[in-house]
N, CA, C and O atoms as CSV, one atom per row, in Angstrom:
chain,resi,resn,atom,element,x,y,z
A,1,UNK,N,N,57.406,96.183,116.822
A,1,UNK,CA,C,58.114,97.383,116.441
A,1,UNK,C,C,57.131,98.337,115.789
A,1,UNK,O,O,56.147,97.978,115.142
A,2,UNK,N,N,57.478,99.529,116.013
A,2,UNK,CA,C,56.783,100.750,115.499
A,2,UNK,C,C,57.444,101.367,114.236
A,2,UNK,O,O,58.671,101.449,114.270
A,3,UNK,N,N,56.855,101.776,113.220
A,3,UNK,CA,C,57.510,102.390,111.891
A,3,UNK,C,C,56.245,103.249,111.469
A,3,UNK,O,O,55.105,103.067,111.042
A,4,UNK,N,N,57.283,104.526,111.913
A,4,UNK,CA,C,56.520,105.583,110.950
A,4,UNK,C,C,56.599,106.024,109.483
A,4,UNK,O,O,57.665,106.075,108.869
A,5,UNK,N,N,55.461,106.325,108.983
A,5,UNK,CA,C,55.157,106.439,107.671
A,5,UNK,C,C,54.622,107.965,106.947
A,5,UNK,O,O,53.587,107.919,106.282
A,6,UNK,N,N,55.229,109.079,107.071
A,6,UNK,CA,C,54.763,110.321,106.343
A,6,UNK,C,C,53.825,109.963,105.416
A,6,UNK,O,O,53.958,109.029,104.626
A,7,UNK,N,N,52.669,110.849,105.514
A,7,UNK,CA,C,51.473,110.316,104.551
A,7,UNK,C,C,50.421,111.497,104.566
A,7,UNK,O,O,50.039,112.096,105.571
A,8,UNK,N,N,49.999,111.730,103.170
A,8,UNK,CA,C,49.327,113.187,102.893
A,8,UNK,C,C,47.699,113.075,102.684
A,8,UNK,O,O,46.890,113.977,102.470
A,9,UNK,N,N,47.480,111.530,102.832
A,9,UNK,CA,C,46.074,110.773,103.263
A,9,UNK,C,C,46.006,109.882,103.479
A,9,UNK,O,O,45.145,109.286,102.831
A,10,UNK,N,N,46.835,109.000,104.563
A,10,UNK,CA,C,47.004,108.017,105.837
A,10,UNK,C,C,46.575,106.674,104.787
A,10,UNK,O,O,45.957,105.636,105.024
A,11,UNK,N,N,47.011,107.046,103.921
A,11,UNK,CA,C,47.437,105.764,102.839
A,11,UNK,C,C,48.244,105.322,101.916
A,11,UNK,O,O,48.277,104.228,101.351
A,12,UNK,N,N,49.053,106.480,101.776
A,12,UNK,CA,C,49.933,106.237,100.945
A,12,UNK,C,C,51.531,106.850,101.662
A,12,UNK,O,O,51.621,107.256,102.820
A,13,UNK,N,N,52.704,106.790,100.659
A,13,UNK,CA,C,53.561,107.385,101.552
A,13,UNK,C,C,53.651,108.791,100.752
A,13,UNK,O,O,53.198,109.014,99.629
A,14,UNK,N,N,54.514,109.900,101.807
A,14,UNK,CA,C,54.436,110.828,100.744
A,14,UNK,C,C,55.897,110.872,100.382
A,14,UNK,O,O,56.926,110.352,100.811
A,15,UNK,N,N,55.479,111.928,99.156
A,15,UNK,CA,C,57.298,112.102,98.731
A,15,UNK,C,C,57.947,113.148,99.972
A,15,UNK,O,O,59.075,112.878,100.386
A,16,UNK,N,N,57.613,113.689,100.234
A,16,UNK,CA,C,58.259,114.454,101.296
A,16,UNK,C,C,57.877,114.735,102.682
A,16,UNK,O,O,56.903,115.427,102.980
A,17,UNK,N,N,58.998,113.949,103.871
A,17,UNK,CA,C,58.995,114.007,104.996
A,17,UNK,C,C,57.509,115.155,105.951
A,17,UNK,O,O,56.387,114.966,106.420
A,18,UNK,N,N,58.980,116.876,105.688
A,18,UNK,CA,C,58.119,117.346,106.556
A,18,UNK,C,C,56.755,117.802,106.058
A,18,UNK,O,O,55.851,118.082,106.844
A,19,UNK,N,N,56.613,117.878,104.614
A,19,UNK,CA,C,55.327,118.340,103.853
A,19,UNK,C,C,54.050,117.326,104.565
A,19,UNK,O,O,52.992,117.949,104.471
A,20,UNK,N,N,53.908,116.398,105.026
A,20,UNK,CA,C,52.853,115.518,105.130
A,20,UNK,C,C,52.185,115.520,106.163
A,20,UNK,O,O,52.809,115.248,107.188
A,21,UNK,N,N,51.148,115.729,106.252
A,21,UNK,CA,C,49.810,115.880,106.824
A,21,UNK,C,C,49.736,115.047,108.093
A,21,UNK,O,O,49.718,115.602,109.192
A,22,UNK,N,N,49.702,113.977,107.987
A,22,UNK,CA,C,50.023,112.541,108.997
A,22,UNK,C,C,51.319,112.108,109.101
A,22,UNK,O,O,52.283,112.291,108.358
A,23,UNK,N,N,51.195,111.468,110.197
A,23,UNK,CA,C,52.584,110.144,110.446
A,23,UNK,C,C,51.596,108.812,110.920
A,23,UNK,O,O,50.984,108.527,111.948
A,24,UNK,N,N,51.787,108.191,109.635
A,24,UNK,CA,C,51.144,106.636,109.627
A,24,UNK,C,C,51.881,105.408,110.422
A,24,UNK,O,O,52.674,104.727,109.772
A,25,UNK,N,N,51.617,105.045,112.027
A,25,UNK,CA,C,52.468,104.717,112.890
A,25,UNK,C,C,51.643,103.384,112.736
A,25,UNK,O,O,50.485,103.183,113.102
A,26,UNK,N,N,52.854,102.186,111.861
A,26,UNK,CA,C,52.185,100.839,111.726
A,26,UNK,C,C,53.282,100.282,112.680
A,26,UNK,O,O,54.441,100.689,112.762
A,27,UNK,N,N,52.522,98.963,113.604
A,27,UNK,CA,C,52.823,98.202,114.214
A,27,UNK,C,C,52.847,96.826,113.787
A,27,UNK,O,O,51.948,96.139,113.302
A,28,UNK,N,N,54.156,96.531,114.083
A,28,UNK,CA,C,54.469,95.527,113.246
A,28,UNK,C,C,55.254,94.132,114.480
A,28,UNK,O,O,56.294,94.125,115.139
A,29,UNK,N,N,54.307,93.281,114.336
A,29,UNK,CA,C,55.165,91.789,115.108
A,29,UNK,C,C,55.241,90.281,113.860
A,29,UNK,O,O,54.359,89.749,113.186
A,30,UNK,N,N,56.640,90.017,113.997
A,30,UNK,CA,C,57.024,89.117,112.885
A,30,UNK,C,C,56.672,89.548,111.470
A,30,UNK,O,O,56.491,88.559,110.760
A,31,UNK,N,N,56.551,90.446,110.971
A,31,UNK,CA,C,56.465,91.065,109.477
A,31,UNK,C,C,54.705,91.496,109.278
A,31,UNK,O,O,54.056,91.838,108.289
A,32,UNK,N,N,54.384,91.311,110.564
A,32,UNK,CA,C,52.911,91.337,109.893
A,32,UNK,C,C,52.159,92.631,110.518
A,32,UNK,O,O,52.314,92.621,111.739
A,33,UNK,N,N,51.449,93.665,110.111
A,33,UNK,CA,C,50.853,95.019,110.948
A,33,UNK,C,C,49.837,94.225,111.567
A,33,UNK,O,O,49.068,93.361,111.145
A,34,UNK,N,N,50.089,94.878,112.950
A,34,UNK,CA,C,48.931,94.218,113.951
A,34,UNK,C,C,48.158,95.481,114.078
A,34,UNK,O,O,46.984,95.541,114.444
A,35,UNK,N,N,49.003,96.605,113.706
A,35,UNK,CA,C,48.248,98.260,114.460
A,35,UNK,C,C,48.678,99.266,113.805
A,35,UNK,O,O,49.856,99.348,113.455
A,36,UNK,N,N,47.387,100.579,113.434
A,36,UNK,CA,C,47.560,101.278,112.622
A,36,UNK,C,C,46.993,102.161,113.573
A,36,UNK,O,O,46.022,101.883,114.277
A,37,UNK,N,N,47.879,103.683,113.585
A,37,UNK,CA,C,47.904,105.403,114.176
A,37,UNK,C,C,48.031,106.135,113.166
A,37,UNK,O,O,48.921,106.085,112.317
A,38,UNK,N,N,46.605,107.262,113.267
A,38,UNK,CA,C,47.191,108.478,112.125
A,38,UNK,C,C,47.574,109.219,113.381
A,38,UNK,O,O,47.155,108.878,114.487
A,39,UNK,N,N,48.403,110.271,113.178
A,39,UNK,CA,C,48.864,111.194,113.973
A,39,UNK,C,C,49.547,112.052,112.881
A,39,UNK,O,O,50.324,111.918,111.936
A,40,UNK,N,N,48.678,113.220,113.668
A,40,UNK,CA,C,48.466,114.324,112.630
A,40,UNK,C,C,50.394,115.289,112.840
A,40,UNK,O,O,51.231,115.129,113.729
A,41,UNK,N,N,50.419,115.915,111.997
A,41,UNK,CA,C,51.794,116.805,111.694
A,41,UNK,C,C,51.436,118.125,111.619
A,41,UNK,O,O,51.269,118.726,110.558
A,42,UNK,N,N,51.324,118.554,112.623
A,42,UNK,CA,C,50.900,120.182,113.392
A,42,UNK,C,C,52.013,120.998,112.728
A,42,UNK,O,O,52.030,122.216,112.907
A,43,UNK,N,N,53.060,120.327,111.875
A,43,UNK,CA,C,53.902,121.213,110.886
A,43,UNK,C,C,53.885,121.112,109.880
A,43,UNK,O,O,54.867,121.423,109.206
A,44,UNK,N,N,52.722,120.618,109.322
A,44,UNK,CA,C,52.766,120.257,107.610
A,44,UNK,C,C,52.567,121.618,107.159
A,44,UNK,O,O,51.784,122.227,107.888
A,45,UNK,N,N,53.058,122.338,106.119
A,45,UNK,CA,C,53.205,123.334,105.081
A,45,UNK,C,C,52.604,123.309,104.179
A,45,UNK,O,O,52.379,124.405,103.665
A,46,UNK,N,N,51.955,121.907,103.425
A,46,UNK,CA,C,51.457,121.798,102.221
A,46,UNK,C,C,51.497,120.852,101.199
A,46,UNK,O,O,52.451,120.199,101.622
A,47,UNK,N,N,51.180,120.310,100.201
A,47,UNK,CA,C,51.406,119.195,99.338
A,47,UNK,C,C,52.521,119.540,98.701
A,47,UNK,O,O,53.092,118.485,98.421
A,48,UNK,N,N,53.169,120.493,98.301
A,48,UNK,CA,C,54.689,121.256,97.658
A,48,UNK,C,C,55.275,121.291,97.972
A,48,UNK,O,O,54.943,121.055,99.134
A,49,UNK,N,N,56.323,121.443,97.973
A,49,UNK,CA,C,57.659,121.398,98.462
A,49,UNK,C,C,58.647,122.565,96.993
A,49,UNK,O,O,59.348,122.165,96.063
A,50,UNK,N,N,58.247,124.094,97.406
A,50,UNK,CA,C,59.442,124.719,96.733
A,50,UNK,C,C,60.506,124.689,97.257
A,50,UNK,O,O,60.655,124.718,98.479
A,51,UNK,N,N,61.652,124.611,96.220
A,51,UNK,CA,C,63.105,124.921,96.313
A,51,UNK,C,C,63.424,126.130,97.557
A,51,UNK,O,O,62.590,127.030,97.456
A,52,UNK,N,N,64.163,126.312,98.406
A,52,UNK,CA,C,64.749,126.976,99.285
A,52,UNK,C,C,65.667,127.907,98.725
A,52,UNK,O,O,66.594,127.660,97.954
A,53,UNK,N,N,65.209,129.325,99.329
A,53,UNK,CA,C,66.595,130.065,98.876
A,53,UNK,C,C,67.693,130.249,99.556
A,53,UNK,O,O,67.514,130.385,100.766
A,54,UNK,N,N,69.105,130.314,99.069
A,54,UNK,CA,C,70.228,130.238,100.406
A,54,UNK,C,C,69.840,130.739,101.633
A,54,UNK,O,O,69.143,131.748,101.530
A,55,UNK,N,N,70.146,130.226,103.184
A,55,UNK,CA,C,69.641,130.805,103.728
A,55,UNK,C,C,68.247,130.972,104.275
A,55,UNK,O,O,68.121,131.601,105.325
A,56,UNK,N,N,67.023,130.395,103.577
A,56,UNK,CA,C,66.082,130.549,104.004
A,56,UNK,C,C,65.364,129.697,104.860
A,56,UNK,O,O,64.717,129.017,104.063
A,57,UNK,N,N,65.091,129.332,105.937
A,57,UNK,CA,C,64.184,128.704,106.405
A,57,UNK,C,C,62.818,128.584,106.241
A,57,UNK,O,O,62.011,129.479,105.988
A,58,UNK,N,N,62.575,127.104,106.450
A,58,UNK,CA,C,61.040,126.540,105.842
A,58,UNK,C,C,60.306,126.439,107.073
A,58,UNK,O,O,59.130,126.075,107.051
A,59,UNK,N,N,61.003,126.783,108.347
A,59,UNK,CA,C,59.383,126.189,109.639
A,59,UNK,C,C,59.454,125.039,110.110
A,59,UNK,O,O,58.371,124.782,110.635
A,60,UNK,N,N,60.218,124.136,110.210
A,60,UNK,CA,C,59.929,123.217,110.595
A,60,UNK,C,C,60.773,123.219,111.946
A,60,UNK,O,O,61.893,123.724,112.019
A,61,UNK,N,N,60.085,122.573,113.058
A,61,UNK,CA,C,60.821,121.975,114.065
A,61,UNK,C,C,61.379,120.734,113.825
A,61,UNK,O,O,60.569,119.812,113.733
A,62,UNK,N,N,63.020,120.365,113.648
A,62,UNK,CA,C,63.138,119.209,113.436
A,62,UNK,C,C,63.308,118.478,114.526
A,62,UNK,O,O,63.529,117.284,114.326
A,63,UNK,N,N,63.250,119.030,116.161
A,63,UNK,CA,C,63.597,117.977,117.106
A,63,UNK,C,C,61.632,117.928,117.379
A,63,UNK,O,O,61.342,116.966,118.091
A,64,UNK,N,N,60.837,118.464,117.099
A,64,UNK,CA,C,59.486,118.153,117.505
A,64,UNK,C,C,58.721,117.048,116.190
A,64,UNK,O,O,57.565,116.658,116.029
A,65,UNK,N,N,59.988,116.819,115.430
A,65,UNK,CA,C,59.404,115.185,114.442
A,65,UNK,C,C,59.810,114.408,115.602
A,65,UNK,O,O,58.846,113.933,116.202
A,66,UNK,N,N,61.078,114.107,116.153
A,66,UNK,CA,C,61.787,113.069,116.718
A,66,UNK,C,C,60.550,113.000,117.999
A,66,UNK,O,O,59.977,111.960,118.324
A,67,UNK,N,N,60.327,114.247,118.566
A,67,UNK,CA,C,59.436,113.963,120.022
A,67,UNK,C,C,58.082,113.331,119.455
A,67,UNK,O,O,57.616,112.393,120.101
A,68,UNK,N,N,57.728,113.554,118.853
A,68,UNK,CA,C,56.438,112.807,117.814
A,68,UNK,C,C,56.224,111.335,118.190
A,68,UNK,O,O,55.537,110.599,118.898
A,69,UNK,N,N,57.570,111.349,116.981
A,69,UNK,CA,C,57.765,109.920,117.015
A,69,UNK,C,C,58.413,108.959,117.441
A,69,UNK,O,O,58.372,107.775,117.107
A,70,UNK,N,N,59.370,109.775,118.621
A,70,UNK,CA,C,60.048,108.693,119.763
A,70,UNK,C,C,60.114,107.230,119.770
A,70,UNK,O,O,61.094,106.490,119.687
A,71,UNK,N,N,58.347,106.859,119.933
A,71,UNK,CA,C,58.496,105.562,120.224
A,71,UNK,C,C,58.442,104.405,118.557
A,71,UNK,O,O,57.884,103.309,118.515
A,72,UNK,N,N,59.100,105.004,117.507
A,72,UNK,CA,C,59.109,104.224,116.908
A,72,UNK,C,C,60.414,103.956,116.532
A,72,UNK,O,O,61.380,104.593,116.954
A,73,UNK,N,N,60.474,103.028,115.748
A,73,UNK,CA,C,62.073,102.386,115.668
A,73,UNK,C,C,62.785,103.141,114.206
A,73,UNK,O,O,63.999,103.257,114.043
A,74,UNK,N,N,61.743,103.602,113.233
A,74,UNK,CA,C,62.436,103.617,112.357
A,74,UNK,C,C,61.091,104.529,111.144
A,74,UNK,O,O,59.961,104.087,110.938
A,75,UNK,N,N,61.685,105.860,110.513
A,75,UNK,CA,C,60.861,106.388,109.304
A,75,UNK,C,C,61.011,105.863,108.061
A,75,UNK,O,O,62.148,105.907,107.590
A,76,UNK,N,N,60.028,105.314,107.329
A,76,UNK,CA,C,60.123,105.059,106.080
A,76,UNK,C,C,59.526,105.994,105.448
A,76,UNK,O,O,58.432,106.246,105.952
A,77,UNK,N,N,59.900,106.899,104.150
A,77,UNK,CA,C,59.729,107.863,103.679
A,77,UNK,C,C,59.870,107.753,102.360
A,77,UNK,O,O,60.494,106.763,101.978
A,78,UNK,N,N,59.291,108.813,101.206
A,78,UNK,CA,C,59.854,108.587,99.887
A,78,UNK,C,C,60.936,109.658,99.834
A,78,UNK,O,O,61.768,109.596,98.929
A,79,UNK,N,N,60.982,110.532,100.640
A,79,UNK,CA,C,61.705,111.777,100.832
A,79,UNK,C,C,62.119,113.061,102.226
A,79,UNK,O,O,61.328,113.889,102.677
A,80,UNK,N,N,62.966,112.942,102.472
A,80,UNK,CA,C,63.179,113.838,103.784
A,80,UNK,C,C,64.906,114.693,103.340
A,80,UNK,O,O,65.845,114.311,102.641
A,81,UNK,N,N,64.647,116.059,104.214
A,81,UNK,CA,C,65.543,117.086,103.849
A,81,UNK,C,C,66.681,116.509,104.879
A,81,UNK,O,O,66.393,115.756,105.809
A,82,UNK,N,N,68.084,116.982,104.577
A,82,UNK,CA,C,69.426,116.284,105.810
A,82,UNK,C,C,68.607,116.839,107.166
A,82,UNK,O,O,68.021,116.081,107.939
A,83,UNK,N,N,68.669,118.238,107.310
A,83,UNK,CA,C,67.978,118.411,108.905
A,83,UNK,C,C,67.637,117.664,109.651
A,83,UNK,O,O,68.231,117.125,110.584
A,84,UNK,N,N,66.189,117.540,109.119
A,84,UNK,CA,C,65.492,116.586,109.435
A,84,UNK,C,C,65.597,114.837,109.610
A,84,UNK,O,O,64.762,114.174,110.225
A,85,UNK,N,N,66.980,114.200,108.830
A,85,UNK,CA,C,67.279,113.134,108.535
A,85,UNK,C,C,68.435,112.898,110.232
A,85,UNK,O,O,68.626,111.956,111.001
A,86,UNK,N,N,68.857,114.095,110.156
A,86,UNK,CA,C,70.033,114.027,110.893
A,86,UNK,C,C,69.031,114.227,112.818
A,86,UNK,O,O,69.402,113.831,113.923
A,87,UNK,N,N,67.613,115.074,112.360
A,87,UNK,CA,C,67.427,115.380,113.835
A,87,UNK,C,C,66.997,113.840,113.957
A,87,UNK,O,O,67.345,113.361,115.037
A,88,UNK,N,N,66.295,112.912,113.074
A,88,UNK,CA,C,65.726,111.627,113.755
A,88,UNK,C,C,66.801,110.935,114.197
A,88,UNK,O,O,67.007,110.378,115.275
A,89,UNK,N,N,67.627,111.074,112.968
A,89,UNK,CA,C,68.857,110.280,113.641
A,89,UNK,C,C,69.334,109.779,115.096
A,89,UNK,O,O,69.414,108.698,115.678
A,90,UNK,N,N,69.653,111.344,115.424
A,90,UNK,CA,C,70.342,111.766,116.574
A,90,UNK,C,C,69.358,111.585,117.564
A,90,UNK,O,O,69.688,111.940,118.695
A,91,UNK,N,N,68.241,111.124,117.414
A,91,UNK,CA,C,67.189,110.556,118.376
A,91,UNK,C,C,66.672,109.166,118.409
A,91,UNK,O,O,65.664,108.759,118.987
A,92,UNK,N,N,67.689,108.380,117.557
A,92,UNK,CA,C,67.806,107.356,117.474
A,92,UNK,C,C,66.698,106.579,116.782
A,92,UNK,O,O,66.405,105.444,117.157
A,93,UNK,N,N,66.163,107.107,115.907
A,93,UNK,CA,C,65.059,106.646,114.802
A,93,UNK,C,C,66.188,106.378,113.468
A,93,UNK,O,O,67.068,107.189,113.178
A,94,UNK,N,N,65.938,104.973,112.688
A,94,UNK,CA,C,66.588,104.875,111.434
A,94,UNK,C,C,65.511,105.532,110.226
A,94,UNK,O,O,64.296,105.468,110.414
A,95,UNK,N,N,65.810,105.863,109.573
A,95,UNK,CA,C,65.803,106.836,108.614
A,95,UNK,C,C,66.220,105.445,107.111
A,95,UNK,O,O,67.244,104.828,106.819
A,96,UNK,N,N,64.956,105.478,106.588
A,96,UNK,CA,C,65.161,105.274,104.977
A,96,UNK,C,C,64.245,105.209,104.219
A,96,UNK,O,O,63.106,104.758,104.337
A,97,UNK,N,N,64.914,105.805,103.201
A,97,UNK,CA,C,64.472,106.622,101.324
A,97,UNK,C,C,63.731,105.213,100.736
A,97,UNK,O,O,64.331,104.185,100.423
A,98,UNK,N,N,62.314,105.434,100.672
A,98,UNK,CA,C,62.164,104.497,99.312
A,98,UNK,C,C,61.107,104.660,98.624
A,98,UNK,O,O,60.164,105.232,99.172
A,99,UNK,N,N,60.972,104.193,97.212
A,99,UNK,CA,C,59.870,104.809,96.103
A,99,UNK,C,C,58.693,104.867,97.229
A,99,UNK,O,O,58.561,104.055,98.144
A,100,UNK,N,N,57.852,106.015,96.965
A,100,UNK,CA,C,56.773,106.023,97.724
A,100,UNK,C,C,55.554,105.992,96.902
A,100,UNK,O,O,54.526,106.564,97.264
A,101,UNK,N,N,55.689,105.086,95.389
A,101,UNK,CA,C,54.913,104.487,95.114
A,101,UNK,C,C,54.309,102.805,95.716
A,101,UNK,O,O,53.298,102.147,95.470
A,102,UNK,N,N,55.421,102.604,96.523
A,102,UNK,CA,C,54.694,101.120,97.315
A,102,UNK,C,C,53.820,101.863,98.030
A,102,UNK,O,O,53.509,103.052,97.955
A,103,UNK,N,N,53.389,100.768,98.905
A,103,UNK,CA,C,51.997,100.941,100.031
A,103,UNK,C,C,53.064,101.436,101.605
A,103,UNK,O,O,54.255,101.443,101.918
A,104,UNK,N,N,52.271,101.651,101.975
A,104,UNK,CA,C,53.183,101.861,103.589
A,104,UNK,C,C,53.134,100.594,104.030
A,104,UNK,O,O,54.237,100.259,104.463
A,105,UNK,N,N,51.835,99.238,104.149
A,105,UNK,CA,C,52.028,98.083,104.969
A,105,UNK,C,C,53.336,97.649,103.501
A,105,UNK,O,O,54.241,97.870,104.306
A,106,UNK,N,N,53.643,97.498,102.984
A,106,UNK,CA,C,54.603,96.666,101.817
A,106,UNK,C,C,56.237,97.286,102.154
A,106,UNK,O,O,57.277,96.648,101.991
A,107,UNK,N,N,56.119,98.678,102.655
A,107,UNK,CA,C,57.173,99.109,102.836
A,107,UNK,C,C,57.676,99.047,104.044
A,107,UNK,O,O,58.905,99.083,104.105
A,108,UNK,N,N,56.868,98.935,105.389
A,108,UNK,CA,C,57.219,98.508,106.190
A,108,UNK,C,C,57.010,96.715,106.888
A,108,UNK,O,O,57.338,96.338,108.013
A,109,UNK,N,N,56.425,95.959,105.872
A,109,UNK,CA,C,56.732,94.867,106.057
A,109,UNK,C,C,58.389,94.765,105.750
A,109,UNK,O,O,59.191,94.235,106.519
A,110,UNK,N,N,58.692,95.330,104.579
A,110,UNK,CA,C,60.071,94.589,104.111
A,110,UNK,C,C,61.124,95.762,104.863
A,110,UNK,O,O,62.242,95.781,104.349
A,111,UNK,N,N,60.970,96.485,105.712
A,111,UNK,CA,C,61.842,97.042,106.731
A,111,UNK,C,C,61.735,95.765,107.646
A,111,UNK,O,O,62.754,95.114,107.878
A,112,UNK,N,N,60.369,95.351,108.234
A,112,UNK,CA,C,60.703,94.892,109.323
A,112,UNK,C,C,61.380,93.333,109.196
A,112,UNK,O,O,61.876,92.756,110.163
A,113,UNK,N,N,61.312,92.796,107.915
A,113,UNK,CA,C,61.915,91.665,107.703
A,113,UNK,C,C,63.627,92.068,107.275
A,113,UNK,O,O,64.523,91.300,107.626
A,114,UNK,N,N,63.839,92.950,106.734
A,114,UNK,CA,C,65.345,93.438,106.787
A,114,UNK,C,C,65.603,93.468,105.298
A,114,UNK,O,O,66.788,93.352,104.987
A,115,UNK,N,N,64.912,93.573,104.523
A,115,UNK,CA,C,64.748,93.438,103.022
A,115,UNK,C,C,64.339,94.528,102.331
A,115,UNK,O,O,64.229,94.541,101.105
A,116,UNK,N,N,64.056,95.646,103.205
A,116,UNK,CA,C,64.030,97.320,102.137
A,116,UNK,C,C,65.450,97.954,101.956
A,116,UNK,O,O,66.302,98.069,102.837
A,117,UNK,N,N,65.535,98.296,100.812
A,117,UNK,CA,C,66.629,98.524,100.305
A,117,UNK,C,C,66.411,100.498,99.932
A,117,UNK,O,O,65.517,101.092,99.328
A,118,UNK,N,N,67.693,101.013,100.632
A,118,UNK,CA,C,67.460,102.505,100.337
A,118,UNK,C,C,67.998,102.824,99.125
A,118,UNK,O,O,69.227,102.756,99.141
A,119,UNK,N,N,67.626,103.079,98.305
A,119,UNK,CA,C,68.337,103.882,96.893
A,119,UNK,C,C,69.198,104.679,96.994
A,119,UNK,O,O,69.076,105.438,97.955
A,120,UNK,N,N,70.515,104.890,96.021
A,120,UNK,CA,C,71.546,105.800,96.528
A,120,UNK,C,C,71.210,107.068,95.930
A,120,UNK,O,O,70.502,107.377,94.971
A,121,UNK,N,N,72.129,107.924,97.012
A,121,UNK,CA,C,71.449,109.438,96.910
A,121,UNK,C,C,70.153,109.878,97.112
A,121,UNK,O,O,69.685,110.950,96.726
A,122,UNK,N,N,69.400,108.704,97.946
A,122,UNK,CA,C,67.962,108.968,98.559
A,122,UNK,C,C,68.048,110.270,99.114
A,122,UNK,O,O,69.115,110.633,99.609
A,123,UNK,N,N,66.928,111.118,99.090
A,123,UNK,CA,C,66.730,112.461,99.923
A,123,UNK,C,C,65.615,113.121,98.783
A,123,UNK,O,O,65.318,112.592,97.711
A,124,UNK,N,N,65.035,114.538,99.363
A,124,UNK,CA,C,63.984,114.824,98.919
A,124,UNK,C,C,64.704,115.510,97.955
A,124,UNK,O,O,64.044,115.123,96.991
A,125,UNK,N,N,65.809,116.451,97.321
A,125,UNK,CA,C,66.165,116.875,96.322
A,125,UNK,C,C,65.886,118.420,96.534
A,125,UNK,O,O,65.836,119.198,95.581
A,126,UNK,N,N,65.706,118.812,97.858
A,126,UNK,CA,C,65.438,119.808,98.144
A,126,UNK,C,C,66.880,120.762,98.231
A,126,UNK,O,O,68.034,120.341,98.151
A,127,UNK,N,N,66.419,122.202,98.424
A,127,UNK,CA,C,68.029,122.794,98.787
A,127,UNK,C,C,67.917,123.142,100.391
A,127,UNK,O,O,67.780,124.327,100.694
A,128,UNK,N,N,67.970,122.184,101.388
A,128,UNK,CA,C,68.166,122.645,102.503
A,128,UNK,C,C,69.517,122.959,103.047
A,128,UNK,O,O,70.571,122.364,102.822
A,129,UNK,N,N,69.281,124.109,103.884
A,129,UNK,CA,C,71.088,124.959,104.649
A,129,UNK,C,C,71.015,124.471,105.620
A,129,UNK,O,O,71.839,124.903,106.425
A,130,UNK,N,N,69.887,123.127,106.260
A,130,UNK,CA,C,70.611,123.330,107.432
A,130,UNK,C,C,70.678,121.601,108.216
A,130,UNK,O,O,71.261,121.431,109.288
């Protein structure tokens, strides 16, 4: 299985989805990474993430994350806006929130064993409209 990892130097996770530089695409058979992809995010904006004003759009393509990352099963993130939560969705990528002070191999080991747990009210805390 494939699990992507938002990451703002292909080592850590970041707090926010579309802000991040890379998508850290670890490959994973029986809990263990056999294979590591940086693949760069031709929509990253920046290490920040300001607040949105009603109405305003930030730039992002949210169906050109999903074409990205198609072939993986599932984003682990410390943070992503609904848009964006809802375009992976609907492209059949699972989607989940967790401290993105772990490592990416720690966070997607315990996805792929079934043992990451999403925090409630996970999301980036952003004001997205859309």
């Amino acid at each position: 299985m494939k699990i992507a990892i938002p990451s703002m130097d292909g080592s850590s996770i970041s707090a926010h989805f579309g802000r991040s530089r890379y998508f850290l695409v670890l490959g994973l058979e029986e809990g263990i990474v056999r294979s590591r992809e940086l693949r760069a995010n031709g929509q990253a904006l920046g290490p920040l993430h300001e607040p949105h004003a009603a109405g305003e759009h930030h730039g992002h393509d949210h169906g050109a994350f999903a074409n990205l990352l198609s072939d993986c099963e599932a984003v682990v993130c410390g943070g992503m806006g609904m848009g964006a939560r809802r375009s992976l969705e609907g492209a059949g990528l699972r989607v989940c929130i967790v401290d993105a002070a772990q490592s990416p191999e720690d966070a997607a080991r315990a996805y792929a064993l079934g043992s990451l747990v999403e925090p409630e009210g996970a999301g980036c805390g952003c004001r997205h409209m859309h």
